[in-house]
OpenMM code with the backbone's topology and positions (N, CA, C; nanometers):
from openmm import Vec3, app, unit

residues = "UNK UNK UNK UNK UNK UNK UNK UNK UNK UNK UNK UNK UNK UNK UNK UNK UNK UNK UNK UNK UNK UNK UNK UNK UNK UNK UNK UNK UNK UNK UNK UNK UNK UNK UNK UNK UNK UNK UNK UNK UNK UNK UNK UNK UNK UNK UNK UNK UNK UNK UNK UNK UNK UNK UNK UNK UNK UNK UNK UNK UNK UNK UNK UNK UNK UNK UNK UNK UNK UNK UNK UNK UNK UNK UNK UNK UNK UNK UNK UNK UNK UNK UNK UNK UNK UNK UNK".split()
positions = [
    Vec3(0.0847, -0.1174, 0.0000),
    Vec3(0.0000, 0.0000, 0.0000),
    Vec3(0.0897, 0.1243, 0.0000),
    Vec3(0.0511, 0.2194, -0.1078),
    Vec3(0.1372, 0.3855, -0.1154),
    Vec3(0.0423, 0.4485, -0.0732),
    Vec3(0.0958, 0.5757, 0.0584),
    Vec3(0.0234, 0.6705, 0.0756),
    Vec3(0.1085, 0.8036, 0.0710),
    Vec3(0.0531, 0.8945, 0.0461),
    Vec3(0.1082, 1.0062, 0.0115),
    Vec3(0.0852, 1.0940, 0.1103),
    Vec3(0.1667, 1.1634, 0.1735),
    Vec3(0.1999, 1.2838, 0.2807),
    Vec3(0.2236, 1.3915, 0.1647),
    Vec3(0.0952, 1.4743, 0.1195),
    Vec3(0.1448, 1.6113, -0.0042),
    Vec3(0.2362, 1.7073, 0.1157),
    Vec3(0.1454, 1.7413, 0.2023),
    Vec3(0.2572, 1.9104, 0.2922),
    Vec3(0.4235, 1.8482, 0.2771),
    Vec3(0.4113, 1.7495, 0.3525),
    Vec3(0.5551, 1.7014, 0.3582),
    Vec3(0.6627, 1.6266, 0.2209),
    Vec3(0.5558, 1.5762, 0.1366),
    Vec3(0.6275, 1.4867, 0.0280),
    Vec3(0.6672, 1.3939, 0.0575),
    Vec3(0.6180, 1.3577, 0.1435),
    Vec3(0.6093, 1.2252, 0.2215),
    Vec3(0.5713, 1.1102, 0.1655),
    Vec3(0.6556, 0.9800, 0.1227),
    Vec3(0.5625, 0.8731, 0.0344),
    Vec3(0.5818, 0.7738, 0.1456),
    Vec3(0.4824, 0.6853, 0.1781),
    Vec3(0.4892, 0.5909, 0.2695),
    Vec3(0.4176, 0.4838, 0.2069),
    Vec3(0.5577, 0.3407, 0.2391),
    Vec3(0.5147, 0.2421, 0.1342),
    Vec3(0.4592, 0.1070, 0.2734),
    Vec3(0.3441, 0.0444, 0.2741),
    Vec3(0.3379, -0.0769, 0.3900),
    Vec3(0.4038, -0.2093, 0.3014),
    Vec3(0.4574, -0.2524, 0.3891),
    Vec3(0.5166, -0.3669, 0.3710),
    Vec3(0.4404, -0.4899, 0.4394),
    Vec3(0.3914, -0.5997, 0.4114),
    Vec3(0.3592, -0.7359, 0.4383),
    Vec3(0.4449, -0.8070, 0.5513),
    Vec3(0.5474, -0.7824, 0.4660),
    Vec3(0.6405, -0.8914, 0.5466),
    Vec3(0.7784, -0.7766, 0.6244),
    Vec3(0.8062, -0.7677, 0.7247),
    Vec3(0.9070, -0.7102, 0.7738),
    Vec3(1.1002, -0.6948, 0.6837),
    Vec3(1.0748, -0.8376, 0.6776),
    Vec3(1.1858, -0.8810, 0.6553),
    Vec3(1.2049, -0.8294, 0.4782),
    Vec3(1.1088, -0.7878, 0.4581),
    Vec3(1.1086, -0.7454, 0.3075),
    Vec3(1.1918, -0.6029, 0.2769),
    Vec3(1.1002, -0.5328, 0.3773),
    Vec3(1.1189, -0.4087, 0.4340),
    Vec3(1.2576, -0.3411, 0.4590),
    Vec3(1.3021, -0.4617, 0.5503),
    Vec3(1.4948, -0.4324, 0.6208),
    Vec3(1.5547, -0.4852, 0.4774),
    Vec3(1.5223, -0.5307, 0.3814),
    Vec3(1.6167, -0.6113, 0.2564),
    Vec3(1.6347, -0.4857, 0.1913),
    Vec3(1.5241, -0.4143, 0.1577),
    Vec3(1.5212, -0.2919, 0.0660),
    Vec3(1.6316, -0.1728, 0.1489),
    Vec3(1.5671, -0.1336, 0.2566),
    Vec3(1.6562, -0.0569, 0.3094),
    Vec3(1.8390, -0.1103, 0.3532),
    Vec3(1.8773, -0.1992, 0.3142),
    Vec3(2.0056, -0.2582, 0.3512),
    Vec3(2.0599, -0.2099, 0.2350),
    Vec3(1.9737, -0.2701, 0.1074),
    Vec3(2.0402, -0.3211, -0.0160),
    Vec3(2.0545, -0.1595, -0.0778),
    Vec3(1.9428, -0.0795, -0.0295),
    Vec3(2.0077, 0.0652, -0.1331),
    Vec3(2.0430, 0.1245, -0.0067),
    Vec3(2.1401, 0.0933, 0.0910),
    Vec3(2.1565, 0.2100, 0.1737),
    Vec3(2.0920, 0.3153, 0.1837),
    Vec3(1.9363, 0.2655, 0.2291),
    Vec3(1.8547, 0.4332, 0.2801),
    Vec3(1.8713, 0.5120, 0.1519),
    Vec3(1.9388, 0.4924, 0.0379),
    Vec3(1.9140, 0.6159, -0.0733),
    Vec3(1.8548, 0.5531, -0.2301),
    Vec3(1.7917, 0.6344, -0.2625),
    Vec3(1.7617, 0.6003, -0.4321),
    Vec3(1.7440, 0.7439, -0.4966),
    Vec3(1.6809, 0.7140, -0.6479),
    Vec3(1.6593, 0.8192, -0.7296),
    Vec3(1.4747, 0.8034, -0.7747),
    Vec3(1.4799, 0.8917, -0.8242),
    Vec3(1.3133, 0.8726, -0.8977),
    Vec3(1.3519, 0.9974, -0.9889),
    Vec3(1.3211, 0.9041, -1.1174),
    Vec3(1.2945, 1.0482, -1.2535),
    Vec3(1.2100, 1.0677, -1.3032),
    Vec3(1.1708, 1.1866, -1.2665),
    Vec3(1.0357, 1.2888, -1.3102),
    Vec3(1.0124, 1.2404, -1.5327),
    Vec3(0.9055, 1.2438, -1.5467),
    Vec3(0.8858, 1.1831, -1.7007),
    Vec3(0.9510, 1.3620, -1.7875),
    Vec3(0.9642, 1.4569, -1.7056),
    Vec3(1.0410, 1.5772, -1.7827),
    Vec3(1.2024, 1.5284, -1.7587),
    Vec3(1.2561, 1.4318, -1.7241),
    Vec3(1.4040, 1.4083, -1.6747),
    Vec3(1.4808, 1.4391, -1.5218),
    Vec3(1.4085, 1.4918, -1.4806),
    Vec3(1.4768, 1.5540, -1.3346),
    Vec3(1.4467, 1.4579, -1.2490),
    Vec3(1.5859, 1.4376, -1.1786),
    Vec3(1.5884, 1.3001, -1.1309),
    Vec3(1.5950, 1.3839, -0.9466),
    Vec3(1.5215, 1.3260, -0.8809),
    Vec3(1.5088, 1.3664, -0.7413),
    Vec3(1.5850, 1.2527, -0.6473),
    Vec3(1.7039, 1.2884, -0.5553),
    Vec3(1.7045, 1.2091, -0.4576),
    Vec3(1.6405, 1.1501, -0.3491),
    Vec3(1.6271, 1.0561, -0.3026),
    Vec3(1.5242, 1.0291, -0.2323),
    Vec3(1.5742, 0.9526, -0.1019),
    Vec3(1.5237, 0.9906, 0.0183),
    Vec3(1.5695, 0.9574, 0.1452),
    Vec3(1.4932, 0.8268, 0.1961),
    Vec3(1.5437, 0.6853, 0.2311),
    Vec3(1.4182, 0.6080, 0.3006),
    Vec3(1.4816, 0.5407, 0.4271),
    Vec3(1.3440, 0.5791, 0.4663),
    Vec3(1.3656, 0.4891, 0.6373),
    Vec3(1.2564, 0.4546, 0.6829),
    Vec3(1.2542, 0.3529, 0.7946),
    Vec3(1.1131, 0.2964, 0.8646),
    Vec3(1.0935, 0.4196, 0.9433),
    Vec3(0.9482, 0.3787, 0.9567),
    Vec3(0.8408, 0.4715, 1.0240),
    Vec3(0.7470, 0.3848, 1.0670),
    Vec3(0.6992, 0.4347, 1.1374),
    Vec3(0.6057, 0.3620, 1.2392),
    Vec3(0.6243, 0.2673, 1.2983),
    Vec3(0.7716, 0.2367, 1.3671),
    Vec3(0.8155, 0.0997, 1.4481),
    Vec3(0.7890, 0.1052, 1.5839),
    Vec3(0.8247, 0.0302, 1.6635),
    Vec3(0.7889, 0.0095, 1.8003),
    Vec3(0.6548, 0.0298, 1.8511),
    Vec3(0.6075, 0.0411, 1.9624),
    Vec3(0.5117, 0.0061, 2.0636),
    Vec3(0.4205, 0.1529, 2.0417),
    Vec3(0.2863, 0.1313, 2.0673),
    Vec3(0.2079, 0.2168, 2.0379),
    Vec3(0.0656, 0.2304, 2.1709),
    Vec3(0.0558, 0.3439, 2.2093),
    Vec3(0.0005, 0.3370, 2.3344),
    Vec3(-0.1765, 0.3875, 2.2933),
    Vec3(-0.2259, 0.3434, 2.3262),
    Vec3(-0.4085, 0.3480, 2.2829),
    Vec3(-0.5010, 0.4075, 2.4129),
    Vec3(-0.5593, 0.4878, 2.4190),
    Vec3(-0.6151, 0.5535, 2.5092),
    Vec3(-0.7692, 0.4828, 2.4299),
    Vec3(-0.8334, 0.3964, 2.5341),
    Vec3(-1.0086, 0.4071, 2.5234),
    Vec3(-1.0606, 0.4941, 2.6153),
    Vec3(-1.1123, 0.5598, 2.5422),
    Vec3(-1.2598, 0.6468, 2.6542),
    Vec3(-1.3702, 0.5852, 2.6805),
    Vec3(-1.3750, 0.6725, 2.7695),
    Vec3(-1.5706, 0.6345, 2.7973),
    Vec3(-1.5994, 0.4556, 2.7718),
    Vec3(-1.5238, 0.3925, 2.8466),
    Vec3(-1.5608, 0.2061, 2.8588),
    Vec3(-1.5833, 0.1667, 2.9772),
    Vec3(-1.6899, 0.1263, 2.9874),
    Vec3(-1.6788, 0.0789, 3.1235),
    Vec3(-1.6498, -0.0089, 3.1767),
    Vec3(-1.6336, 0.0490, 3.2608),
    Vec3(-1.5316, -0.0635, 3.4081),
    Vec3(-1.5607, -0.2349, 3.4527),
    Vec3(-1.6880, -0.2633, 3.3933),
    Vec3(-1.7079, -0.3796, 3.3682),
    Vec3(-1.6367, -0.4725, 3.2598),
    Vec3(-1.6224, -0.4077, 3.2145),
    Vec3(-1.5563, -0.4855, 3.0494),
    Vec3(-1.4579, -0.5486, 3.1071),
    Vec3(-1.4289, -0.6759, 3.0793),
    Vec3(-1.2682, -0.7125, 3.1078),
    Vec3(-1.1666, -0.7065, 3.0290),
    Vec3(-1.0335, -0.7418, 3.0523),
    Vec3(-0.9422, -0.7016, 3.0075),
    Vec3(-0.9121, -0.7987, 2.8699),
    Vec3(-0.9576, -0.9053, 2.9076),
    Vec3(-0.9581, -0.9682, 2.8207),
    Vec3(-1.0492, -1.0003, 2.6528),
    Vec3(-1.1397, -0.9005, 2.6891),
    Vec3(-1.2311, -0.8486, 2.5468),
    Vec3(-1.1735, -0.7239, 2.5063),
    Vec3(-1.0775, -0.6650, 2.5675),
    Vec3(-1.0088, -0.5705, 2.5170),
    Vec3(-0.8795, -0.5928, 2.4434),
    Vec3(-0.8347, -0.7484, 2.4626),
    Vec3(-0.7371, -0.7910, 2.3958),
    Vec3(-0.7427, -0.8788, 2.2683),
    Vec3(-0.9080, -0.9011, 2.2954),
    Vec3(-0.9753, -0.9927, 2.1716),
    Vec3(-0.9712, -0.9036, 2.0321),
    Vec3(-1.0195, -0.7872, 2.1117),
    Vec3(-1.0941, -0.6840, 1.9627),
    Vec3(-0.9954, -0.6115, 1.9229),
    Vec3(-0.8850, -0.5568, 2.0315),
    Vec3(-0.7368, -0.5103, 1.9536),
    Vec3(-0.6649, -0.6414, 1.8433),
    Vec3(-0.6759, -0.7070, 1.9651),
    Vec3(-0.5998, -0.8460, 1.8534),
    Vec3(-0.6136, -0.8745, 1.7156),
    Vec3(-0.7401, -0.8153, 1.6695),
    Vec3(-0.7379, -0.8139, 1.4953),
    Vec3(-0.6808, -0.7406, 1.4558),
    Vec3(-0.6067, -0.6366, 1.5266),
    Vec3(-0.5056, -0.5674, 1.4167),
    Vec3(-0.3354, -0.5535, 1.4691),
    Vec3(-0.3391, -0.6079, 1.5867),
    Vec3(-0.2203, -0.6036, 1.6287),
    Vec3(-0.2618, -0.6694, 1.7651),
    Vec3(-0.0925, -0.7440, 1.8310),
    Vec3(-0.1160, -0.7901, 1.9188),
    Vec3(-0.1207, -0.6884, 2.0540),
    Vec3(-0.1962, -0.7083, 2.1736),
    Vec3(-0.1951, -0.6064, 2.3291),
    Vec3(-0.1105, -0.6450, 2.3988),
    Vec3(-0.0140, -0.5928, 2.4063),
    Vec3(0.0543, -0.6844, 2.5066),
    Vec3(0.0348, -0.6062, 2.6774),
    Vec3(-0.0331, -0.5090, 2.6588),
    Vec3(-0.0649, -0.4635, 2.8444),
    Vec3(-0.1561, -0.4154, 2.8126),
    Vec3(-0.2777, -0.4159, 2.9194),
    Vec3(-0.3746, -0.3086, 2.8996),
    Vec3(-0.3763, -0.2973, 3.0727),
    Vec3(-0.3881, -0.1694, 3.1058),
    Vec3(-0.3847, -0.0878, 3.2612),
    Vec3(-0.4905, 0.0214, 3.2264),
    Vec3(-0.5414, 0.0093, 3.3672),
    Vec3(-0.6173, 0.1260, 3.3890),
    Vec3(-0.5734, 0.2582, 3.4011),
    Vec3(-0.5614, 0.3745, 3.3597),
    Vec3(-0.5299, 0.4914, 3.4229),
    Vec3(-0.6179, 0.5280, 3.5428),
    Vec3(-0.5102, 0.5984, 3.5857),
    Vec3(-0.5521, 0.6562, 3.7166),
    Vec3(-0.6401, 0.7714, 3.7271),
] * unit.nanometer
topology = app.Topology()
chain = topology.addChain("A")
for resn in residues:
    res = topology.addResidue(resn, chain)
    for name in ("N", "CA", "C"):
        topology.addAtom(name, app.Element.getBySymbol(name[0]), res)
């Protein structure tokens, strides 16, 4: 999947498989080119984005729910590995 960041020029590509991901970035050292169909060839910077741990605030749930239907319904898109109450 390509998504496009216009303010920034931002191109963000998802990858499937991780290991796909670290091959590309090894093999061109973080750099490539892209040429515009007028000839102007732009350098281009790449690196991961969006790695590590990601913190999820639910509102308004109540206190009955257990913790464990909260790990069911995250679990389709990623695994929970803590869920805590705030204080």
């Amino acid at each position: 999947m390509v998504q496009i960041d216009d303010p920034r020029r931002h191109v963000y590509v998802k990858f499937r498989d991780d290991q796909r991901r670290q091959k590309i970035l090894t093999s061109t050292n973080r750099h490539g080119e892209f040429r515009r169909t007028k000839g102007e060839i732009l350098n281009l910077q790449m690196e991961a984005a969006g790695l590590g741990m990601r913190r999820l605030r639910i509102a308004n749930l109540s206190p009955e729910v257990p913790d464990s239907a909260i790990r069911m319904i995250l679990g389709r898109y990623r695994k929970a590995k803590e869920v805590q109450e705030e204080n």
